[in-house]
C-alpha positions in Angstrom: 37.4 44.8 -49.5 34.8 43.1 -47.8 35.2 40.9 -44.4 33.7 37.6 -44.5 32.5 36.6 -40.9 32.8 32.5 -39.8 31.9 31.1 -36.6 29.2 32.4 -34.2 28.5 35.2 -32.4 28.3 35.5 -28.5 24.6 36.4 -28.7 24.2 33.5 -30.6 26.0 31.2 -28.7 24.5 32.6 -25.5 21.0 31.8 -27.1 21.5 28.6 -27.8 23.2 27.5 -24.1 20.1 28.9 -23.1 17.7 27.0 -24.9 19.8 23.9 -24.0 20.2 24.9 -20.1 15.9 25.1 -20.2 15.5 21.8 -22.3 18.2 19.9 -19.6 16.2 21.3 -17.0 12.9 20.1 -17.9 13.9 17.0 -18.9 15.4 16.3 -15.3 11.8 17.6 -13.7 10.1 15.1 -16.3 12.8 12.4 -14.8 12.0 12.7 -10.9 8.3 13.3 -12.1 8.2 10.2 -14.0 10.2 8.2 -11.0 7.7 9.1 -8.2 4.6 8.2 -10.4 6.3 4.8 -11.1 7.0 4.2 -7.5 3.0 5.0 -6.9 2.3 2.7 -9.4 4.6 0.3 -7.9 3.3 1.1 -4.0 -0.6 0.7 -5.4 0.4 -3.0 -7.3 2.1 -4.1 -4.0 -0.8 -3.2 -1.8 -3.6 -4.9 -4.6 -1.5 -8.2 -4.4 -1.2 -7.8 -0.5 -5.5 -7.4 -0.1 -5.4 -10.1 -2.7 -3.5 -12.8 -0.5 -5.6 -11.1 3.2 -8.5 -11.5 0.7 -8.3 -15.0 -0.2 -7.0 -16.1 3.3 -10.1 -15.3 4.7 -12.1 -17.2 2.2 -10.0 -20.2 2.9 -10.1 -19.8 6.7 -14.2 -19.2 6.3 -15.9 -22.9 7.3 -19.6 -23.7 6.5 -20.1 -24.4 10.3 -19.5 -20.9 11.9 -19.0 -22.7 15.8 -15.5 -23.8 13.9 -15.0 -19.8 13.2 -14.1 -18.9 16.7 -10.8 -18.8 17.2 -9.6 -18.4 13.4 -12.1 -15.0 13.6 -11.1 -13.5 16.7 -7.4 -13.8 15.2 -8.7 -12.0 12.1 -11.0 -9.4 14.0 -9.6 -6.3 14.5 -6.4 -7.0 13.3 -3.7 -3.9 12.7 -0.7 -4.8 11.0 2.2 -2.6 12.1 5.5 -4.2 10.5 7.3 -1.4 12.1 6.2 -0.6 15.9 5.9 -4.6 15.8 3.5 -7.3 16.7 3.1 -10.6 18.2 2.8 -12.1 14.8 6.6 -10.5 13.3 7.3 -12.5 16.0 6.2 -15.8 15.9 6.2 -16.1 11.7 6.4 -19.6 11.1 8.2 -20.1 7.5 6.1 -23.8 7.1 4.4 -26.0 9.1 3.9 -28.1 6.3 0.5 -29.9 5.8 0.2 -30.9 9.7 -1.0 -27.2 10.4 -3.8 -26.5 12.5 -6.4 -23.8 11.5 -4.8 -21.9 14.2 -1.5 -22.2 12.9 -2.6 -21.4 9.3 -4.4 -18.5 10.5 -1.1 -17.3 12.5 1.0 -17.5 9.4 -1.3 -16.3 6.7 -1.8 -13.3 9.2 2.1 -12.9 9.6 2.6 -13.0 6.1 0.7 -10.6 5.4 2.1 -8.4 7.9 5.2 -9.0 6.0 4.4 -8.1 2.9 3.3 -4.9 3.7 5.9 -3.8 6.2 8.5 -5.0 3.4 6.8 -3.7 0.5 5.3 -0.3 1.6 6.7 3.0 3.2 4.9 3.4 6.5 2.7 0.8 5.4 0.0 -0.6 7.9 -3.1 -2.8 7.4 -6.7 -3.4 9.4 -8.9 -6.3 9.7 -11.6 -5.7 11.3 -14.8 -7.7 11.5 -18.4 -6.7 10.9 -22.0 -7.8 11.5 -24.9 -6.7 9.5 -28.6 -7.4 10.2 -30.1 -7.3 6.8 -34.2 -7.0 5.7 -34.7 -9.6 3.4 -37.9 -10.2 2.6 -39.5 -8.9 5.8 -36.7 -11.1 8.0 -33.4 -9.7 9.2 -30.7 -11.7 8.2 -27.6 -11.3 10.2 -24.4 -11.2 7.4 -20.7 -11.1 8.7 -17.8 -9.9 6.7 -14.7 -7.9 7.1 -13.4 -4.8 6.0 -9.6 -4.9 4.9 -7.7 -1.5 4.8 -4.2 -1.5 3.8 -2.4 1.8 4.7 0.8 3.5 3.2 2.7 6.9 2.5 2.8 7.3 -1.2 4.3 10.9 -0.5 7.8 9.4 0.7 9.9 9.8 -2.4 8.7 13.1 -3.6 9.7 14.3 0.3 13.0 13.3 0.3 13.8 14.6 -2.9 12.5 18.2 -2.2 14.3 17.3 1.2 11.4 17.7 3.4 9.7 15.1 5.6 6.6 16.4 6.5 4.6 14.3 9.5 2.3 11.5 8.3 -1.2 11.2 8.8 -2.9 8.1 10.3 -5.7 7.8 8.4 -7.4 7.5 5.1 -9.1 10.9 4.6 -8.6 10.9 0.6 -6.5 14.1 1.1 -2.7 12.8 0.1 -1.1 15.7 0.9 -2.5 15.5 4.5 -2.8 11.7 5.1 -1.9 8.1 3.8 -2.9 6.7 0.8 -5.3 3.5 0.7 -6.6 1.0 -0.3 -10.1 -0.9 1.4 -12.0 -3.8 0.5 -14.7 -5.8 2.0 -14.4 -9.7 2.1 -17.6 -11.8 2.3 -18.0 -15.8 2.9 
């Protein structure tokens, strides 16, 4: 008489654990990859609106009559936004000063907000105003143009570290390598 088999065999059973081991596995790698793209995402979004609001802060401060400049572009000149090492601006952030600001003021405020919003909204993040001055050959006359090139700094590598558990030291600088240095983002800013 013949023996009918039910059930599984190990061999079977050891295949299938397997397969389901592998497809556990690879859905957890797709996980933390699809987390520390979506924090990038996230990082690059909060640095666009930050160079947005430097961006349009200058235009606003920028008068038609450049001896009213002075002080509101030595304030913007050279600026470096360090939210972490700290700055005279963390420091004297003024919430409002309502409509009976001066330019100074506004200039003070718009400066510390946005030294804010970076050190908030960005690992390691930094930001750099600085202000240039190009003489320009326009039809056989040089034509002096000033603007200002805005560079806002950050580590996009932070999550991805401390999940492989290794914090590896930052760069300072935007070489394009992001393995080796900070990610960025620049923009020039013209009256």
């Amino acid at each position: 008489m013949k023996r009918i088999q039910s059930g599984f065999t190990m061999i079977e059973v050891l295949v299938a654990a397997i397969i389901l081991m592998a497809s556990l596995l690879g859905m957890g790698a797709l996980q933390s990859t699809t987390m520390n793209k979506t924090n990038s995402a996230m990082n690059k979004t909060q640095a666009t609106e930050a160079m947005n609001y430097i961006a349009n802060a200058l235009r606003s401060q920028w008068s038609t009559n450049p001896s009213q400049d002075t002080g509101v572009d030595a304030a913007y000149n050279d600026f470096v936004a360090d939210f972490a090492s700290g700055s005279n601006y963390q420091n004297n952030f003024v919430d409002d000063c309502g409509s009976g600001c001066s330019r100074q003021q506004m200039t003070d405020h718009m400066l510390a907000s946005w030294e804010r919003m970076i050190g908030e909204n960005l690992p390691q993040g930094k930001g750099t105003i600085v202000q240039q001055t190009k003489n320009l050959d326009v039809d056989g006359d040089s034509v002096s143009t000033t603007y200002y090139e805005i560079t806002i700094m950050w580590d996009d590598r932070q999550m991805a570290q401390q999940a492989s558990g290794e914090m590896a030291t930052l760069g300072t600088n935007c070489s394009g390598n992001p393995k080796v240095d900070l990610a960025c983002l620049r923009a020039i800013v013209r009256p």
